[in-house]
C-alpha positions as CSV (number, residue, x, y, z in Angstrom):
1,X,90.9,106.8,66.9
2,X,87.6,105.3,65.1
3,X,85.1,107.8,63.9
4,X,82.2,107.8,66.6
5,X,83.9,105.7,69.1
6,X,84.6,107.6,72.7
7,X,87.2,108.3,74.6
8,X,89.6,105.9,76.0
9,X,88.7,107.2,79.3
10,X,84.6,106.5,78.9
11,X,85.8,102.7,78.4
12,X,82.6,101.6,80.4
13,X,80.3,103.1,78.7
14,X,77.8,101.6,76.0
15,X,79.2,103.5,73.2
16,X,82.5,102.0,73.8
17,X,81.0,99.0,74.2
18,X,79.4,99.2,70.7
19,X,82.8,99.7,69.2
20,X,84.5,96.6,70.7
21,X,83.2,95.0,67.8
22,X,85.8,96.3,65.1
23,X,88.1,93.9,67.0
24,X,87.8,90.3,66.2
25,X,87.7,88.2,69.7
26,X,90.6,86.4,68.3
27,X,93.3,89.5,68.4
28,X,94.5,91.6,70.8
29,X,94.7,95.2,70.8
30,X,98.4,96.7,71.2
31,X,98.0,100.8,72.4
32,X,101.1,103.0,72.9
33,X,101.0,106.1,75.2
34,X,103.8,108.3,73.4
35,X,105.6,111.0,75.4
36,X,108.7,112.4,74.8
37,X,111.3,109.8,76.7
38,X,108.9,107.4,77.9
39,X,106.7,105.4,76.3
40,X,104.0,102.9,77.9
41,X,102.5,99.8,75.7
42,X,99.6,98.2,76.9
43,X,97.9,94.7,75.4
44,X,94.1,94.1,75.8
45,X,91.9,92.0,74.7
46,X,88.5,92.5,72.9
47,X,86.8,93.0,76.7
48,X,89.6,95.5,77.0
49,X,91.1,93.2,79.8
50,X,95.1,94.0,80.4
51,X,96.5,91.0,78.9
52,X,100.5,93.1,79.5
53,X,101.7,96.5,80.6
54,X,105.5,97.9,79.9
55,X,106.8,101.2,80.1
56,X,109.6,101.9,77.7
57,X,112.3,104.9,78.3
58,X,112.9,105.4,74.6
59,X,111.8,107.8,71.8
60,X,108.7,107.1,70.3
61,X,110.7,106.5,66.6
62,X,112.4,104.3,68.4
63,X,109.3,101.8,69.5
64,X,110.7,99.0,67.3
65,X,111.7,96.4,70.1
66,X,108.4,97.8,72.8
67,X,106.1,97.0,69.6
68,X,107.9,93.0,69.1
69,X,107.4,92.8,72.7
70,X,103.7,93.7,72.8
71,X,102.9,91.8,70.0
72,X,104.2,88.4,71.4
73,X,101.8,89.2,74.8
74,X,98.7,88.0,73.8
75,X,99.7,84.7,72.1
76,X,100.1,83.2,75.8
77,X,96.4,83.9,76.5
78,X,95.3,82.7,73.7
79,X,94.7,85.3,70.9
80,X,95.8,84.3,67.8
81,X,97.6,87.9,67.0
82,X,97.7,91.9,67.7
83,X,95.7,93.7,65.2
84,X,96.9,95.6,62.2
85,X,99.2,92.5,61.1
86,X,102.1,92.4,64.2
């Protein structure tokens, strides 16, 4: 999480609104809800828009193919690539 940025939960708020600006309007954002067995892998876009949802039954070690999967999602609509180099 980014120092001073709020909760994903508080999404609407000015604060997080404030922070959207680490993320170039070019790239997508690709977030991972790990669990123990199931793992969900979400896309969005700078305006936190869901570009592409999946849940994946798998160990989060074993997030290899969910991560190629979310990383090809936001080419369709435009973004040029998921942050952090996927």
């Amino acid at each position: 999480m980014l120092t001073g940025c709020p909760e994903a939960t508080d999404v609407a708020t000015p604060a997080w609104s404030a922070c959207a600006g680490v993320v170039s309007h070019d790239r997508a954002v690709l977030a991972v809800d790990l669990a123990d067995d199931t793992q969900v892998v979400v896309v969005c876009d700078n305006d936190s828009r869901v570009l592409a949802r999946r849940t994946w039954r798998c160990r989060p070690w074993q997030l290899d193919r969910a991560l190629g999967w979310g990383a090809g999602r936001g080419v369709p609509a435009g973004l040029r690539r998921c942050g952090g180099g996927l």
